[in-house]
N, C-alpha and C positions, 0 to 999 in steps of 0.2 A: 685239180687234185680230187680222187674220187675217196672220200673219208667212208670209214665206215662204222657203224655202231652197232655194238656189243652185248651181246646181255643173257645172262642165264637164270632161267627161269624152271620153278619145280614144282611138282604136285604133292608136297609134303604132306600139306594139311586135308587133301582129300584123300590121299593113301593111308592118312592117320585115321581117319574119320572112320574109311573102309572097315578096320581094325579095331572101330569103338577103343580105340588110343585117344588119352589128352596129352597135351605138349609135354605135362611133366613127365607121363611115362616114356614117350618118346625119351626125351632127353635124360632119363636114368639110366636108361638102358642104353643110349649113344654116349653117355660121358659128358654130358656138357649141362648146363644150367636150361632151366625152361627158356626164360630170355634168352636163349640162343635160341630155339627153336623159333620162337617166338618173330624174331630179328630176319631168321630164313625165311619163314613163311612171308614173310610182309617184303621179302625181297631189298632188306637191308643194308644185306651184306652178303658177299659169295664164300660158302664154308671151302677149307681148307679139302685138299683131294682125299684125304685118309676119312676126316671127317662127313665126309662125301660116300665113301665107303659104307661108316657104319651103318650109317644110317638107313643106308638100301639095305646092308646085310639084317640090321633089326626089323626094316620093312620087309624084308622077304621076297622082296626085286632085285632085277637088275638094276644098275646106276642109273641105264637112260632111261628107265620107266620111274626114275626119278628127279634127273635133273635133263635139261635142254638147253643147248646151247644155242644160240641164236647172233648170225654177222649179219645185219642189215647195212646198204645204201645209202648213205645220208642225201 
């Protein structure tokens, strides 16, 4: 059986960086607590698709220039 593994990965914290952004202002302006951003960046946990949204719309990207999805081979 050919399993595969999953995983989405993003450049939050460098497109934040870009932007002279700290997590908090990210995440005021996305709606959500710093420890959410916080949680994304570190690859915690995968935001929800809306949330996924804002976040590109408050970066000023597209979604794939900031998130990636990734199906590898095990």
């Amino acid at each position: 059986m050919n399993e595969k593994s999953q995983q989405l990965t993003n450049r939050i914290a460098v497109l934040r960086a870009e932007r002279k952004m700290t997590q908090k202002d990210l995440a005021e302006k996305a709606g959500v607590s710093r420890q959410t951003i916080l949680s994304l960046e570190n690859k915690k946990y995968s935001p929800s698709l809306v949330l996924a949204f804002k976040i590109a719309k408050v970066l000023d990207v597209a979604i794939t220039q900031v998130f990636q999805y990734k199906e590898e081979s095990k």
